[in-house]
C-alpha positions in Angstrom: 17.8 0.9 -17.1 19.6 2.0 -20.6 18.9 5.5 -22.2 15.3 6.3 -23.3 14.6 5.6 -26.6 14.2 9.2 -28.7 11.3 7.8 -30.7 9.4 6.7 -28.7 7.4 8.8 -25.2 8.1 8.8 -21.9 5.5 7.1 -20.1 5.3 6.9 -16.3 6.3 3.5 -15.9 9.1 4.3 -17.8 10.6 7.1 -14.8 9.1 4.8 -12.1 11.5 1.5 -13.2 14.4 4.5 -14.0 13.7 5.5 -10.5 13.6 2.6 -8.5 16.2 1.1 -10.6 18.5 4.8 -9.1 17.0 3.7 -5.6 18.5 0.2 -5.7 21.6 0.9 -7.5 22.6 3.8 -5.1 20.8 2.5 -1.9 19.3 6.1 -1.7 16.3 8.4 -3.3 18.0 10.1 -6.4 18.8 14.1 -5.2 18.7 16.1 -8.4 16.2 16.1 -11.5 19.0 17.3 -13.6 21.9 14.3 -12.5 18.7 11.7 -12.9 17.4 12.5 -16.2 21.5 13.2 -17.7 21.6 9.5 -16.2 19.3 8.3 -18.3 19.2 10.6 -21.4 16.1 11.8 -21.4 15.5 15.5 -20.9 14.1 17.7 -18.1 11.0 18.7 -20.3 10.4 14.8 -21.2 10.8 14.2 -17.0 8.7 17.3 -16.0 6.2 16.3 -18.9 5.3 13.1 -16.8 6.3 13.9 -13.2 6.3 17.2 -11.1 9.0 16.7 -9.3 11.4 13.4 -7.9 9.8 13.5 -4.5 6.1 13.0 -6.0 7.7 9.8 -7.5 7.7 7.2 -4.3 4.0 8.4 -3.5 3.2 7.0 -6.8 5.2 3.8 -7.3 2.8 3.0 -4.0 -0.5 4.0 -5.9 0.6 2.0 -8.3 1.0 -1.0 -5.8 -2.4 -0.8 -5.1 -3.9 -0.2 -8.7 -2.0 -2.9 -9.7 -3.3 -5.6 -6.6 -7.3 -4.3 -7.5 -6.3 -4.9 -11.2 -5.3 -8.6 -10.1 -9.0 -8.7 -8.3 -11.0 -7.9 -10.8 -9.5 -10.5 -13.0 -10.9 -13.0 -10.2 -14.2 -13.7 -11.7 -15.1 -15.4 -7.9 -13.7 -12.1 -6.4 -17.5 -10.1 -6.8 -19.4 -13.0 -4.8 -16.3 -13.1 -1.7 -17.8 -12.3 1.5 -16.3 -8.6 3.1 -14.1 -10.7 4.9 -12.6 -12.9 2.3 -12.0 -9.6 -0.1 -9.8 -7.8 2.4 -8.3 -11.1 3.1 -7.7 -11.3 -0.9 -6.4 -7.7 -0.9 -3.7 -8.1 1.5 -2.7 -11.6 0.3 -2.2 -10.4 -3.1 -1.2 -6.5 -2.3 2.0 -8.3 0.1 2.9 -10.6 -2.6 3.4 -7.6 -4.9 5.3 -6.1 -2.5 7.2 -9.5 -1.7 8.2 -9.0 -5.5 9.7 -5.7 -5.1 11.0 -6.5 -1.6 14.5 -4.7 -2.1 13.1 -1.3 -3.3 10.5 -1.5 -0.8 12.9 -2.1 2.5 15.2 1.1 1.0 12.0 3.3 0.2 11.0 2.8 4.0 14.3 3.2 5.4 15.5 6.6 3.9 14.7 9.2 6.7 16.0 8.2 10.3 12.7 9.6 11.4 10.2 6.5 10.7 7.0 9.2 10.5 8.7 10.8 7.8 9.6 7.6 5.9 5.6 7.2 5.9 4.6 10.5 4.1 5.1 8.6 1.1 2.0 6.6 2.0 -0.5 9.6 1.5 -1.9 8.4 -1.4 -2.1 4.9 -0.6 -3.8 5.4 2.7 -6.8 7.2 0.8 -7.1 3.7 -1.8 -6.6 1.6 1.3 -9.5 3.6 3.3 -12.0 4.2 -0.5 -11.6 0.0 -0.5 -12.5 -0.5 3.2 -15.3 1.7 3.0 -16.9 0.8 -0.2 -16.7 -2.8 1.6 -18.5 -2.0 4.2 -21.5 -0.2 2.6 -21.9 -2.9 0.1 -22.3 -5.0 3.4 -24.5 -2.5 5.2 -27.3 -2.0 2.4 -27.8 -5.5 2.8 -28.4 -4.7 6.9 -31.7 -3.5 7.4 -31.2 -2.6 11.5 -29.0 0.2 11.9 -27.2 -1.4 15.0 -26.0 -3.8 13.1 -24.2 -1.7 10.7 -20.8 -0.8 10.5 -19.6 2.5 10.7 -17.8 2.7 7.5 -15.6 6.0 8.4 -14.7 3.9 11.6 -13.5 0.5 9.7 -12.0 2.2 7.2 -9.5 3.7 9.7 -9.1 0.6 11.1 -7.9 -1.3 8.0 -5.5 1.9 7.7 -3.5 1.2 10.6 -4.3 -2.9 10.3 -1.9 -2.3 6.8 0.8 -0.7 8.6 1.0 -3.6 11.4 1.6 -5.7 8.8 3.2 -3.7 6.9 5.9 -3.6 10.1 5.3 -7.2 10.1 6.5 -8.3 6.8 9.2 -5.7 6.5 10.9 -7.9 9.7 9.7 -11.5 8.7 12.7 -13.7 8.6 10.9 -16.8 7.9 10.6 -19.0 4.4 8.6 -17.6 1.8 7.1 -14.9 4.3 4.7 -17.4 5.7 4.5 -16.1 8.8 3.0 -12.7 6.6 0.1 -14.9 5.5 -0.6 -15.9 9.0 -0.4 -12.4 10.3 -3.0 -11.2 7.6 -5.3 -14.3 8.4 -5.1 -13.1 12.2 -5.7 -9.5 11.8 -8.3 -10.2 9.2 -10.5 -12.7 11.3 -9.2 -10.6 14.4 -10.6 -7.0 13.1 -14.2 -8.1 11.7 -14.7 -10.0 14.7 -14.2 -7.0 17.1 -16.5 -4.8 14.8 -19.1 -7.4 15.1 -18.8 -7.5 18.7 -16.9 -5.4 20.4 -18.3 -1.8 21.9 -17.4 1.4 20.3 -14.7 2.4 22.8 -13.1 -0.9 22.4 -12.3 -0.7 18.5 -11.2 2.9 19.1 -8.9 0.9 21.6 -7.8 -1.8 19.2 -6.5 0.9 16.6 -4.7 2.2 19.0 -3.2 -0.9 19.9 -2.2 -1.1 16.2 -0.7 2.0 16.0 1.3 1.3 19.2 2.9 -1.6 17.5 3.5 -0.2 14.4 5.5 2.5 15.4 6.6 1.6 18.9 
């Protein structure tokens, strides 16, 4: 990106495309608040004015990912009347195209630490949207239950769609094939796969399929 315009404010998406712009560019996460903003002539008051610091940054850009993927939702007119099922199936389809669209920043962002755990801290934020979506999900689906054995444990399933994003996540960060259809099949699968087992599959046994997921996310 060119220098900032004087007249006109920094705004956040202003730093974010400055920032992932450095991040491509350089192939690594900018180091210093003063090189980045003399880089892109803006000042350090104009920076610290929209950001506290460069490492709060990265957890944004992936907020952003996901405010952006609930914006594309709620322009779905149909997307109120999807069953549970279908809206996480919408969710991932959409959220992994958006990320499809910023692959290269995406496969850098994930890559900078040799420790993969540490590469994930970035994710805060975004796990606590991923989990607020699963849950609100679910209780929509449980006030319509009126035995409590048949409702889902929304602390439970939200958990579960936690570490069901970071299989795939894994998944489409190595998916070689043409326009990352084997993604969409992956999503489909885990989808049909994960409210299958919570309809009926024991306790112990969905505490054993997150595990699973964890396993091969990070194994």
């Amino acid at each position: 990106m060119g220098a900032k315009a004087k007249t006109n404010k920094l705004t956040e998406n202003d730093v974010i495309t400055m920032y992932m712009d450095d991040v491509l560019e350089n192939e690594t996460q900018p180091r210093s608040v003063y090189k980045f903003c003399k880089r892109h002539s803006i000042t350090e008051a104009e920076f610290y004015g929209v950001f506290g610091s460069l490492e709060s940054i990265p957890k944004r850009i992936w907020s952003v990912f996901f405010e952006n993927t609930e914006d594309l939702l709620r322009k779905n007119k149909e997307f109120d009347d999807f069953s549970n099922k279908d809206k996480m199936l919408t969710f991932f389809y959409s959220f992994f195209e958006l990320l499809t669209l910023n692959r290269s920043y995406v496969l850098l962002a994930l890559h900078q630490e040799d420790n993969p755990l540490k590469n994930l801290e970035q994710l805060k934020g975004l796990r606590k949207q991923i989990k607020n979506f699963a849950t609100i999900l679910i209780e929509d689906g449980n006030a319509d239950k009126t035995l409590k054995i048949t409702k889902f444990n929304p602390k439970l399933f939200s958990e579960g769609a936690w570490f069901q994003f970071l299989f795939l996540l894994k998944f489409w960060k190595d998916d070689e094939s043409k326009g990352f259809e084997k993604t969409d099949m992956a999503i489909e699968k885990s989808v049909n796969t994960i409210f299958d087992v919570f309809d009926n599959t024991p306790l112990e046994n969905i505490i054993d399929f997150g595990k699973f997921l964890y396993k091969e996310t990070f194994v």
